[in-house]
Structures are given as structure tokens and as C-alpha cells.
N, CA, C and O atoms as a printed pandas DataFrame, in Angstrom:
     atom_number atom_name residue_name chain_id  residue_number  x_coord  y_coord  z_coord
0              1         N          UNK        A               1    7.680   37.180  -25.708
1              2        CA          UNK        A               1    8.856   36.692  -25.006
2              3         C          UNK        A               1   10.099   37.181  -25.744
3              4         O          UNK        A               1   10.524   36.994  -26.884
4              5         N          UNK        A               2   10.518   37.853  -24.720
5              6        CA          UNK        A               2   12.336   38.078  -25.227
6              7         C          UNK        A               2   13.111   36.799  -25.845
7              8         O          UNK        A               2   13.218   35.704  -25.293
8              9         N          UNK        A               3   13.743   37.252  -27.387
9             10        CA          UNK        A               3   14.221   36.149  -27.744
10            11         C          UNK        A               3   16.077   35.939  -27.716
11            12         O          UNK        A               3   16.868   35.248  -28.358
12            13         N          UNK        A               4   16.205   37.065  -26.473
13            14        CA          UNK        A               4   17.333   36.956  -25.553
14            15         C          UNK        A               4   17.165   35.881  -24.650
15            16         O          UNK        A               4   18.031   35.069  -24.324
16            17         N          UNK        A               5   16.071   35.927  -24.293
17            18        CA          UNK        A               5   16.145   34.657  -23.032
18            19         C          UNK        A               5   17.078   33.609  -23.021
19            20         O          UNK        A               5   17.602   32.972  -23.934
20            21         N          UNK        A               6   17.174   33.563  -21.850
21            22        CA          UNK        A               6   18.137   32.207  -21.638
22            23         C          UNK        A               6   17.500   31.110  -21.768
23            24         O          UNK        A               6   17.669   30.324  -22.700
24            25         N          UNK        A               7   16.282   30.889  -20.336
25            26        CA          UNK        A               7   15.348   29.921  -20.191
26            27         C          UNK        A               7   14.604   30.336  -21.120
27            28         O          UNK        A               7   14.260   31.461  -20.758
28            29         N          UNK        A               8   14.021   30.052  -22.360
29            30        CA          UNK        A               8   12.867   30.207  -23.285
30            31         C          UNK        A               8   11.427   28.903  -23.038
31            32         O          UNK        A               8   10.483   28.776  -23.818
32            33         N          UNK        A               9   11.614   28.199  -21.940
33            34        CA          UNK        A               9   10.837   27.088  -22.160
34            35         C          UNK        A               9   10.060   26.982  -20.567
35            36         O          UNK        A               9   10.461   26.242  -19.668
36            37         N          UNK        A              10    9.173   27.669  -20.498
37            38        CA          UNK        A              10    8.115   27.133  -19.510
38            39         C          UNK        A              10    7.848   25.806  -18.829
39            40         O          UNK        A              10    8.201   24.754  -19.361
40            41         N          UNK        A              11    7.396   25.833  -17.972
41            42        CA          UNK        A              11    7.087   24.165  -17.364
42            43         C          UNK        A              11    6.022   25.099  -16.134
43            44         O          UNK        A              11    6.172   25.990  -15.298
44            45         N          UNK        A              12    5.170   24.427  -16.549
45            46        CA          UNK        A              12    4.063   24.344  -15.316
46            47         C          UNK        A              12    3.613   22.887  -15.104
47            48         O          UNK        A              12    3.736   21.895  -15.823
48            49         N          UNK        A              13    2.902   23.114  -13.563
49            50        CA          UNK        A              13    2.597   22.326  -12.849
50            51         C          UNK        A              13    2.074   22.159  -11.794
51            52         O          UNK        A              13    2.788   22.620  -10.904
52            53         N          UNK        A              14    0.836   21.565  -11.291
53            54        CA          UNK        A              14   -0.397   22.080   -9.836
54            55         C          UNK        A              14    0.237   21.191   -8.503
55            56         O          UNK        A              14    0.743   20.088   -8.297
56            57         N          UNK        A              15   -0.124   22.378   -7.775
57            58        CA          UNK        A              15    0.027   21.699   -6.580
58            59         C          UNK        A              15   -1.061   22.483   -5.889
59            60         O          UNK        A              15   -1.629   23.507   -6.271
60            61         N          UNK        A              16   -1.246   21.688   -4.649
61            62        CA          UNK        A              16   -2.102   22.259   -3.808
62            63         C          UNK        A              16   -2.024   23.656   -2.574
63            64         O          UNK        A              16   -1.096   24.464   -2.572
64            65         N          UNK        A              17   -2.922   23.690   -1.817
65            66        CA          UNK        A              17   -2.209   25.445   -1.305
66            67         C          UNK        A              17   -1.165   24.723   -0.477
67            68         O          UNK        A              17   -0.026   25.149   -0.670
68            69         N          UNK        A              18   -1.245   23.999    0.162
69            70        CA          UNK        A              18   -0.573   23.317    1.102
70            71         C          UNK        A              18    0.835   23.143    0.619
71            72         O          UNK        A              18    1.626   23.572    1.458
72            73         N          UNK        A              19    1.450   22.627   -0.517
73            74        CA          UNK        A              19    2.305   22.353   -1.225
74            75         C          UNK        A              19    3.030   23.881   -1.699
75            76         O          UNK        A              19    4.216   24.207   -1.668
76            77         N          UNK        A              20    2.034   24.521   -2.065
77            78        CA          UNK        A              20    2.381   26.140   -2.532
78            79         C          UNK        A              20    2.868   26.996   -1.878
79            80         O          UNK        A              20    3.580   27.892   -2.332
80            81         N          UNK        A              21    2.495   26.819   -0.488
81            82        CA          UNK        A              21    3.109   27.484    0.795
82            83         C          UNK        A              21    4.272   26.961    0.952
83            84         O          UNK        A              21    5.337   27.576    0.969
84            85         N          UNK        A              22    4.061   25.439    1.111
85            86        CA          UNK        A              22    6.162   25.349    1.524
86            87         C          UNK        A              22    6.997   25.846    0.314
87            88         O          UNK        A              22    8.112   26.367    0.336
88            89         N          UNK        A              23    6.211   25.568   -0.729
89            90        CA          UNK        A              23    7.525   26.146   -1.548
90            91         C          UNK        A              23    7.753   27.386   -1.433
91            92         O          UNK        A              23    8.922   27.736   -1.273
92            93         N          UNK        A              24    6.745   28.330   -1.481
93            94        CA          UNK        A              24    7.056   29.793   -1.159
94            95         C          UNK        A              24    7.866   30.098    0.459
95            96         O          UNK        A              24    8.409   31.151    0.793
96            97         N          UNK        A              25    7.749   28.947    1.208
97            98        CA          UNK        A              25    8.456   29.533    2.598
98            99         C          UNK        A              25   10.078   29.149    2.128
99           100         O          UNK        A              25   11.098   29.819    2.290
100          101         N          UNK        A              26    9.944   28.161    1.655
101          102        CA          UNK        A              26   11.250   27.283    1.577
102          103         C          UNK        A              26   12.479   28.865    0.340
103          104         O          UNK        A              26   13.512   29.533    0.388
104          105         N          UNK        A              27   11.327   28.589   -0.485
105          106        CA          UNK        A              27   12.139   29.519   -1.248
106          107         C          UNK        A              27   12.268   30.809   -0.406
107          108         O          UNK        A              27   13.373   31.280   -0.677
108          109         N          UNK        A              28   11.877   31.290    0.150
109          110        CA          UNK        A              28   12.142   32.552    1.269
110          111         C          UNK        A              28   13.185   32.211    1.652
111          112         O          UNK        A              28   14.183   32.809    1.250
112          113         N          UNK        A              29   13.322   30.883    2.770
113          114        CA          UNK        A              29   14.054   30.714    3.620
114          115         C          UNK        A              29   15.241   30.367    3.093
115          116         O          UNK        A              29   16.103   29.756    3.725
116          117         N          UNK        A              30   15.379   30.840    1.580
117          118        CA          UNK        A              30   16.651   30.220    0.841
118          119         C          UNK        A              30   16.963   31.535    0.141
119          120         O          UNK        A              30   18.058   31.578   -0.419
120          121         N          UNK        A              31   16.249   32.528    0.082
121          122        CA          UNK        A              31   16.166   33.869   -0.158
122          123         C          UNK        A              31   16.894   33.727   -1.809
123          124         O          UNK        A              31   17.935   34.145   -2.317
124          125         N          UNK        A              32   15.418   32.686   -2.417
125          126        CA          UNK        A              32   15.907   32.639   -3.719
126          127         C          UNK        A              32   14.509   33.065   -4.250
127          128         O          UNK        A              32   13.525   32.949   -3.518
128          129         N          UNK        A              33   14.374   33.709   -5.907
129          130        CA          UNK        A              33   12.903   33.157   -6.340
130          131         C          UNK        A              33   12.696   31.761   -6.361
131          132         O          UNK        A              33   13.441   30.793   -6.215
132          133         N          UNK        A              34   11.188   31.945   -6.637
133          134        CA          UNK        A              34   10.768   30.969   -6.795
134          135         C          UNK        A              34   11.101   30.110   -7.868
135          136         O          UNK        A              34   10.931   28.931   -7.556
136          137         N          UNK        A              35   11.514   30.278   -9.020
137          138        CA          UNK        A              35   11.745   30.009  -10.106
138          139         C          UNK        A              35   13.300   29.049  -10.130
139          140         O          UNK        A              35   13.576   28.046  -10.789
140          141         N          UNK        A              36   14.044   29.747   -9.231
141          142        CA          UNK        A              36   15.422   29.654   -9.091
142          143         C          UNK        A              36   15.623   28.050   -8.502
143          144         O          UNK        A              36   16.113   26.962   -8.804
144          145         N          UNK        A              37   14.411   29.180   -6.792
145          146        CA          UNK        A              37   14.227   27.618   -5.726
146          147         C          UNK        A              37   13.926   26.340   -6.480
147          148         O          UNK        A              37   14.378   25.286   -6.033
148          149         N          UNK        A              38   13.159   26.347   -7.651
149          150        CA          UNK        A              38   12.064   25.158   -7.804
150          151         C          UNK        A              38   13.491   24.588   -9.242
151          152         O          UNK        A              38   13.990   23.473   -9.391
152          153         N          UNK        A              39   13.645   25.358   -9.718
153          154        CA          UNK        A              39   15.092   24.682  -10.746
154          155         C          UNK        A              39   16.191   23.974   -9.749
155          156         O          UNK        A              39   16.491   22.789   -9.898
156          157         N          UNK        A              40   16.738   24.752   -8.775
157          158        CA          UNK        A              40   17.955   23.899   -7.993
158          159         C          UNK        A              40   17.328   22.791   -7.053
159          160         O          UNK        A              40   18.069   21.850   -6.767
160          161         N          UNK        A              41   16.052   22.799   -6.545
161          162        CA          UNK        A              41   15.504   21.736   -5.975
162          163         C          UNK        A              41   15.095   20.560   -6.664
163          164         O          UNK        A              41   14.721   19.554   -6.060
164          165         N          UNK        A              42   15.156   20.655   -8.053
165          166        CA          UNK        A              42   14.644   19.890   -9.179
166          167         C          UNK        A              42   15.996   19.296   -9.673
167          168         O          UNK        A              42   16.499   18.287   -9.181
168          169         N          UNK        A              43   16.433   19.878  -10.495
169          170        CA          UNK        A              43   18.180   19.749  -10.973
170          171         C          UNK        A              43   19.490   19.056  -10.215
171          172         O          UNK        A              43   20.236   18.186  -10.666
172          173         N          UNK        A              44   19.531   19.715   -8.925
173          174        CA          UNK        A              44   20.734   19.893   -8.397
174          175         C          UNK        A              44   20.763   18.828   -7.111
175          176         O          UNK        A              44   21.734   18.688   -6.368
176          177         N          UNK        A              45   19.310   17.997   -6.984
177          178        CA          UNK        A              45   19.247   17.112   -6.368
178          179         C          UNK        A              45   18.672   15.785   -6.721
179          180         O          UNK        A              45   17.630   15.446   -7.282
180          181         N          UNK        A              46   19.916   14.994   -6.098
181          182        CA          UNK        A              46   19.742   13.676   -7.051
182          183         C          UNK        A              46   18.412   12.494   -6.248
183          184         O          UNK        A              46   18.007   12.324   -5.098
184          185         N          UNK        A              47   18.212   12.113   -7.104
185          186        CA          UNK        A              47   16.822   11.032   -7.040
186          187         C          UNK        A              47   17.219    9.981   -6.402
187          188         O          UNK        A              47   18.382   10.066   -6.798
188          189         N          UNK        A              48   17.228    9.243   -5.877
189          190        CA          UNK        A              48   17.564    7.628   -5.289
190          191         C          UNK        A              48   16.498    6.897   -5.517
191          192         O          UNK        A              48   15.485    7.099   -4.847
192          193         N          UNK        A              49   16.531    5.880   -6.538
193          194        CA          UNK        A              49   15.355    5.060   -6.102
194          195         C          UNK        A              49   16.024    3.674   -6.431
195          196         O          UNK        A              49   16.882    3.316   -7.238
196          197         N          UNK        A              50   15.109    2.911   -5.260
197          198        CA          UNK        A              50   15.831    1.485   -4.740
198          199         C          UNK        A              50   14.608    0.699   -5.082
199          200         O          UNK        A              50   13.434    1.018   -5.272
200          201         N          UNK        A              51   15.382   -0.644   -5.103
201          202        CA          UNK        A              51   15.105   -1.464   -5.958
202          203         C          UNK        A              51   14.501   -2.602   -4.419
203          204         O          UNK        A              51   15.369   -2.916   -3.604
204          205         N          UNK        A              52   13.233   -3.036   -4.225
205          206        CA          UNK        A              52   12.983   -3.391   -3.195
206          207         C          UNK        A              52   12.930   -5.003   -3.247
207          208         O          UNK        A              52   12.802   -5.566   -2.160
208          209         N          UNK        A              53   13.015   -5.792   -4.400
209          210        CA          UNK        A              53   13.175   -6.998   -4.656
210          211         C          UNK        A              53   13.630   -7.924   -3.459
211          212         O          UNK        A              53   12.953   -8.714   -2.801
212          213         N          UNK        A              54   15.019   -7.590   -3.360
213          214        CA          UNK        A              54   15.212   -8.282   -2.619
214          215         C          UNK        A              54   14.601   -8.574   -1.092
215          216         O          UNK        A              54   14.352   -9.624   -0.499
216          217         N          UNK        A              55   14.468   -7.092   -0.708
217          218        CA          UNK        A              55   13.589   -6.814    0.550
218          219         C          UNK        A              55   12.157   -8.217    0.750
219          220         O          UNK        A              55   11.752   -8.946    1.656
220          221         N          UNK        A              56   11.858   -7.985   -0.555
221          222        CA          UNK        A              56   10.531   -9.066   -0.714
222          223         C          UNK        A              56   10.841  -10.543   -0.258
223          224         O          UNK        A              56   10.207  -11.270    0.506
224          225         N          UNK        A              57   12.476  -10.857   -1.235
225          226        CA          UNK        A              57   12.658  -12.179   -1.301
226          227         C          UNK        A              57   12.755  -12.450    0.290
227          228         O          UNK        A              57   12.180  -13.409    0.805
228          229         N          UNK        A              58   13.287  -11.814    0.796
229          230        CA          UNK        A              58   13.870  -11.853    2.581
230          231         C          UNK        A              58   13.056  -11.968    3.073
231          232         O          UNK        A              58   13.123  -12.711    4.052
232          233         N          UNK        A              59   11.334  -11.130    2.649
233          234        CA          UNK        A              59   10.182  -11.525    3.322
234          235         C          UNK        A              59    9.510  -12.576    3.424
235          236         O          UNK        A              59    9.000  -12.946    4.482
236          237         N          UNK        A              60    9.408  -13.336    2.058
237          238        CA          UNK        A              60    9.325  -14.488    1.791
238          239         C          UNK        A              60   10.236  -15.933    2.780
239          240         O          UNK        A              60    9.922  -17.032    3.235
240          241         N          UNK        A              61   11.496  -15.049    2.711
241          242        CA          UNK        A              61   12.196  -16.222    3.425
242          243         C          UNK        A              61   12.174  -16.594    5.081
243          244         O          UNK        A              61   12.388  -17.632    5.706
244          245         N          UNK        A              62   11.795  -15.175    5.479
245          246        CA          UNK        A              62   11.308  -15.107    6.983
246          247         C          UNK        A              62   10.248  -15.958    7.560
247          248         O          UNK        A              62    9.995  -16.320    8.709
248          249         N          UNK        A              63    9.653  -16.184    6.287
249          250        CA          UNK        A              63    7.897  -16.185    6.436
250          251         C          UNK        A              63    8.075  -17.830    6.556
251          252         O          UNK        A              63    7.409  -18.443    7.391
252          253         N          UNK        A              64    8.971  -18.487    5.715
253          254        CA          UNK        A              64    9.002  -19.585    5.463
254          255         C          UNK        A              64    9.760  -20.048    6.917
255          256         O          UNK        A              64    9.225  -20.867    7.665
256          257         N          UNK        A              65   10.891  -19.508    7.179
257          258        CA          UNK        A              65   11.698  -20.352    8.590
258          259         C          UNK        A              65   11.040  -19.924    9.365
259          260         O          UNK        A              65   11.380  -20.476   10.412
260          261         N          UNK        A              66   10.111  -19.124    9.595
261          262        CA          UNK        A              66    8.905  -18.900   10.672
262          263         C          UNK        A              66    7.768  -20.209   10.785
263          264         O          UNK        A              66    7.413  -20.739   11.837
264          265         N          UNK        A              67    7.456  -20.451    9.849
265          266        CA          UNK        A              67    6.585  -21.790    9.400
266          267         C          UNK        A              67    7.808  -22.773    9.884
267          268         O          UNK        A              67    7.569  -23.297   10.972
268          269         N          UNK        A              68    8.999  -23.111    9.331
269          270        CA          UNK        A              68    9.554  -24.380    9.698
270          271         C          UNK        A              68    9.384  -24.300   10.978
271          272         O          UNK        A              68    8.787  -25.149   11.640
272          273         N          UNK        A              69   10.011  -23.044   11.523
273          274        CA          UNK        A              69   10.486  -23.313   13.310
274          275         C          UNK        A              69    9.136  -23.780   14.218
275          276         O          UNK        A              69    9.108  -24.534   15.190
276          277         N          UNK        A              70    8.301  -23.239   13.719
277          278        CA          UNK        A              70    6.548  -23.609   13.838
278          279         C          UNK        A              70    6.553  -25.093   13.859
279          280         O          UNK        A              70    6.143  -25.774   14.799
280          281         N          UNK        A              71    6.983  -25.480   12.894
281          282        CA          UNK        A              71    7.043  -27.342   12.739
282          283         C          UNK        A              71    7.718  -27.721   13.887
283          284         O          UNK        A              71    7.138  -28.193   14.865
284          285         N          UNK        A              72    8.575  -27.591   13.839
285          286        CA          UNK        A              72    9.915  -27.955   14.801
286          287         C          UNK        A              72    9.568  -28.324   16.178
287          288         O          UNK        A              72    9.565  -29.324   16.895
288          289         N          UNK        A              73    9.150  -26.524   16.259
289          290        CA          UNK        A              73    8.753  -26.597   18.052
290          291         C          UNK        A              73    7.282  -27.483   18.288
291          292         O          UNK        A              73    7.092  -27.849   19.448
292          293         N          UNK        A              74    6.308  -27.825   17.340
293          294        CA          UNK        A              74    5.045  -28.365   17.455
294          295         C          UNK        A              74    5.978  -29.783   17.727
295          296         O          UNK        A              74    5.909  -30.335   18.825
296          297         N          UNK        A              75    6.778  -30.280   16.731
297          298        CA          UNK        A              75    7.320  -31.855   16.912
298          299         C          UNK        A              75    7.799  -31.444   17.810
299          300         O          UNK        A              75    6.689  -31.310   18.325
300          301         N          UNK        A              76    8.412  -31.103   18.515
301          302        CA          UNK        A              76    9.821  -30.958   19.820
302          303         C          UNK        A              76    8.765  -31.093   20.882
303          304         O          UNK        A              76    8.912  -32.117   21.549
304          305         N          UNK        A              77    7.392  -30.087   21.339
305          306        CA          UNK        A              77    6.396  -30.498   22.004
306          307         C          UNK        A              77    5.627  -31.502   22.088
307          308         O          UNK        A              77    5.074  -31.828   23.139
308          309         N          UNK        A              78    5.506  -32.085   21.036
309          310        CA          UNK        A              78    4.709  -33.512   20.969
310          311         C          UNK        A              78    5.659  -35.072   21.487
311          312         O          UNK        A              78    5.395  -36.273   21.455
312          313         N          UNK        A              79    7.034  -34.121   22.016
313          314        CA          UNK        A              79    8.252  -35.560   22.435
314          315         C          UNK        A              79    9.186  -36.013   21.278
315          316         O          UNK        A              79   10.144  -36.769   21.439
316          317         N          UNK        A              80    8.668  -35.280   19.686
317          318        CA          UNK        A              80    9.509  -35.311   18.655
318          319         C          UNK        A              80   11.081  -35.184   18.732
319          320         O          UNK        A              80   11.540  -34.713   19.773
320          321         N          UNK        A              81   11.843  -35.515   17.846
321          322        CA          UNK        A              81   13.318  -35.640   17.846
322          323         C          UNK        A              81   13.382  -34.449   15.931
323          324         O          UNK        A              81   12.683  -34.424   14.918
324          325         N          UNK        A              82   14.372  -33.858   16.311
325          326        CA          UNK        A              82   14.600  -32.774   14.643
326          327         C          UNK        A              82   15.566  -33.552   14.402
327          328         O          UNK        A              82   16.407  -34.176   15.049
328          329         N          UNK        A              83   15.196  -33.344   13.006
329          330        CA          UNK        A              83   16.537  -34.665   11.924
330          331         C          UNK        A              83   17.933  -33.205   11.727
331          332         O          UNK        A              83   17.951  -31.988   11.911
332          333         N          UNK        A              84   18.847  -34.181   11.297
333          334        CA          UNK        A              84   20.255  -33.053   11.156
334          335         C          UNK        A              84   19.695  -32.494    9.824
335          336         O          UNK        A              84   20.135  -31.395    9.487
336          337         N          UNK        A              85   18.797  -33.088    9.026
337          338        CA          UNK        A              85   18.488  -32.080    7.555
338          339         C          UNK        A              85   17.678  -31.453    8.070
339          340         O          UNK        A              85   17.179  -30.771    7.174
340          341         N          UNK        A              86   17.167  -31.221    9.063
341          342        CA          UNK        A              86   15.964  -30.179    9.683
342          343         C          UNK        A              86   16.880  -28.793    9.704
343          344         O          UNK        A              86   16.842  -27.781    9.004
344          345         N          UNK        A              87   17.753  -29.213   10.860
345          346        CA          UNK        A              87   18.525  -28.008   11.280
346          347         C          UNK        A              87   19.373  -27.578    9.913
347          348         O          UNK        A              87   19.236  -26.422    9.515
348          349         N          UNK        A              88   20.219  -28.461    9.212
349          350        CA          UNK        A              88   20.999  -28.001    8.040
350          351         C          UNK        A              88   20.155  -27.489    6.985
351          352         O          UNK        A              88   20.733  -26.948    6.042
352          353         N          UNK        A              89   18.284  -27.593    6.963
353          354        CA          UNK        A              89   17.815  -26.394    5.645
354          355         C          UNK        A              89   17.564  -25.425    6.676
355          356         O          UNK        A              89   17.637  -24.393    6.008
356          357         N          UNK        A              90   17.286  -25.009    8.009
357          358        CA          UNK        A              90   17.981  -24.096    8.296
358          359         C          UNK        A              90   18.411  -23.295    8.779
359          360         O          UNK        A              90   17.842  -22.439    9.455
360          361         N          UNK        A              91   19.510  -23.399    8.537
361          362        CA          UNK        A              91   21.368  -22.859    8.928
362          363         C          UNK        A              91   21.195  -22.754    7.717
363          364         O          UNK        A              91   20.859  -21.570    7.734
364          365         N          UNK        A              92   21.140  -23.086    6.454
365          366        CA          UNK        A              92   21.414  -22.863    5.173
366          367         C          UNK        A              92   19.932  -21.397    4.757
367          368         O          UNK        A              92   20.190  -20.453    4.011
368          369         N          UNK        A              93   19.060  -21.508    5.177
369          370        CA          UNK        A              93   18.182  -20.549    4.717
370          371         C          UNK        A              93   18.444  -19.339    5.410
371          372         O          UNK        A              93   18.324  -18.243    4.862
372          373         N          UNK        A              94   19.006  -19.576    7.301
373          374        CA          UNK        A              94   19.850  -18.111    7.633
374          375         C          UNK        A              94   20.811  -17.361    6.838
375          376         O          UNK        A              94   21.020  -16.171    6.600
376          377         N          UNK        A              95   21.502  -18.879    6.396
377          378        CA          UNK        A              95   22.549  -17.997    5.559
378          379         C          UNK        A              95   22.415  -17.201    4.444
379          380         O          UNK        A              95   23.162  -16.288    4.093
380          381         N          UNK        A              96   21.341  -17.637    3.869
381          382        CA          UNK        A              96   20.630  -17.150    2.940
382          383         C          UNK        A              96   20.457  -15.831    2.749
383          384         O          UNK        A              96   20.817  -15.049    1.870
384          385         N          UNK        A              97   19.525  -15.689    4.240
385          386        CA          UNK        A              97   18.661  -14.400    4.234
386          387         C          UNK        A              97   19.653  -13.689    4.506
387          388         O          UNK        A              97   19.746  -12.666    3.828
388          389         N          UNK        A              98   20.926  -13.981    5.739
389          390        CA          UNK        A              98   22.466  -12.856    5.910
390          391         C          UNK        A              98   22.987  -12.273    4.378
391          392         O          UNK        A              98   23.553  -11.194    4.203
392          393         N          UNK        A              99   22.673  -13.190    3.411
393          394        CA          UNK        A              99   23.766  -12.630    2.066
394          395         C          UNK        A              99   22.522  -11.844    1.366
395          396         O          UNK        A              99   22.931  -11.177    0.415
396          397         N          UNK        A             100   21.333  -11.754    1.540
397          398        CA          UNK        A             100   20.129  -10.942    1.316
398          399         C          UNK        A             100   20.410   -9.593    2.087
399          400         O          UNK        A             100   20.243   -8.483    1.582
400          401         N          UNK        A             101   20.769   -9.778    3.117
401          402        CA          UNK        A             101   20.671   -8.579    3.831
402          403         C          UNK        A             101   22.249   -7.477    3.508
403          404         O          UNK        A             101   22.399   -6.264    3.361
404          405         N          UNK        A             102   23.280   -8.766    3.508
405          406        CA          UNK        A             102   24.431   -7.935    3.027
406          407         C          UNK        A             102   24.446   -7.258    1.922
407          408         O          UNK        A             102   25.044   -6.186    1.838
408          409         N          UNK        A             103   23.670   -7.895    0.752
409          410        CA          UNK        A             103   22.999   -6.851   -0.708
410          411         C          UNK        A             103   22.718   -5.906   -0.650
411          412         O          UNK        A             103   22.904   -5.050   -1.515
412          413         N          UNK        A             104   21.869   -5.688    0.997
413          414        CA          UNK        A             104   20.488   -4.534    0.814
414          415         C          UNK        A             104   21.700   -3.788    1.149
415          416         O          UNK        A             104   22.054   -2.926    0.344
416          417         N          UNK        A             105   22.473   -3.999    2.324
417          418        CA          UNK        A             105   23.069   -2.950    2.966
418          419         C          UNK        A             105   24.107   -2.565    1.985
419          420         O          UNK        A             105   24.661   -1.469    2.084
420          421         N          UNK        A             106   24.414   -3.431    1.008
421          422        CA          UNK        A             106   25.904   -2.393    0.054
422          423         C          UNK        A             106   25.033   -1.776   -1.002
423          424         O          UNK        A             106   25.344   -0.772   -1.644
424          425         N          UNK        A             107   24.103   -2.343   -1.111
425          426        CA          UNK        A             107   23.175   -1.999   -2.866
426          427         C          UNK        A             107   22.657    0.076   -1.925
427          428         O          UNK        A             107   22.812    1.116   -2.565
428          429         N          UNK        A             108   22.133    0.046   -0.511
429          430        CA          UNK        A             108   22.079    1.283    0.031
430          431         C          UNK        A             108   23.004    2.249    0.362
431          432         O          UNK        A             108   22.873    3.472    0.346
432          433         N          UNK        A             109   24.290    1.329    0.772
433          434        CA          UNK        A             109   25.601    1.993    1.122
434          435         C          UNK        A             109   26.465    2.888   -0.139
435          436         O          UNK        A             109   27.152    3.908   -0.072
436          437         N          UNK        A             110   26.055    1.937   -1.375
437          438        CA          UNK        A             110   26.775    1.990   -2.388
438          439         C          UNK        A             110   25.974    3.543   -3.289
439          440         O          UNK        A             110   26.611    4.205   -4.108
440          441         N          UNK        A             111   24.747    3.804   -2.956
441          442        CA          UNK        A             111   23.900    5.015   -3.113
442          443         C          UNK        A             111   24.401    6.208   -2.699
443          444         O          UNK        A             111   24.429    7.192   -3.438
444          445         N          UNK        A             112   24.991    6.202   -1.043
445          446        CA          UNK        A             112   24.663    7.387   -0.123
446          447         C          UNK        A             112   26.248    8.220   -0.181
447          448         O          UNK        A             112   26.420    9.263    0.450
């Protein structure tokens, strides 16, 4: 190895033929080498990765006012009456899940 080189440092790595082909088309279709293609596709593009937590908690919370409303409508069918703390946990657990969802959407917005 030339100890002019710029890049002096190798990196390999397997992929399958399937995988090997797009990169060789892609890099065509970018009328770069391969070497070039696979550095600026690597480097020059940024990663996003999101944090799905909350997504979960929201699932959780769905799951649960799905079960209450379940209660509700079983008492409401049986000639039952809903107490005002029925409806006020929730109106309070909608609100909940709205300030869950306003997270997801700035915590994604705040990415792009």
C-alpha cells in the first residue's frame, strides 16, 4: 500500500448478492465508484433513531380506556347510571394520551 494514501484504512463487510446488486446499480445510477457510493451513503447521511417509549405508554393507555369504556357500556346496558368520577378519569386519561401524542409529533417534527 501506497503510503501516500489518503484513505489508508480498509473496512470490509458481507452482504448478500441481492444487497450487492443494489449497491452496484445504485452506485451506477450515481455514476460514482463503488467505494465513493458506499462512503457518501454511509457518512453524508444522517441516522434517525426514535425513541418508541412513549408510543408504548399510549398503547398501554388505549388499552386501558378501551377496558373502562367496556365497563361503562356493560353498566349503561345492564340500566346502570356512570358516576361524574367515571367520566372525569376519563377526560383526564384522553388528555393524557393528547399530550403523549403531542411529544411524539414534536420529538418527530423536531428530527426532520
Amino acid at each position: 500500500m501506497s503510503e501516500n494514501r489518503r484513505r489508508n484504512i480498509q473496512v470490509k463487510f458481507w452482504v448478500d448478492e441481492d444487497e450487492n446488486r443494489k449497491i452496484i446499480e445504485k452506485a451506477r445510477l450515481s455514476k460514482m465508484k463503488i467505494g465513493r457510493y458506499i462512503r457518501n451513503a454511509s457518512l453524508k447521511k444522517e441516522i434517525i433513531i426514535y425513541d418508541f417509549t412513549s408510543v408504548f405508554d399510549l398503547s398501554a393507555q388505549i388499552s386501558r380506556i378501551g377496558n373502562n369504556i367496556n365497563q361503562i357500556a356493560k353498566k349503561l346496558n345492564q340500566g346502570g347510571r356512570i358516576s361524574s368520577s367515571e367520566i372525569n378519569y376519563l377526560h383526564s386519561t384522553l388528555e393524557n394520551i393528547e399530550k403523549v401524542l403531542m411529544n411524539i409529533y414534536n420529538d418527530v417534527s423536531e428530527r426532520e
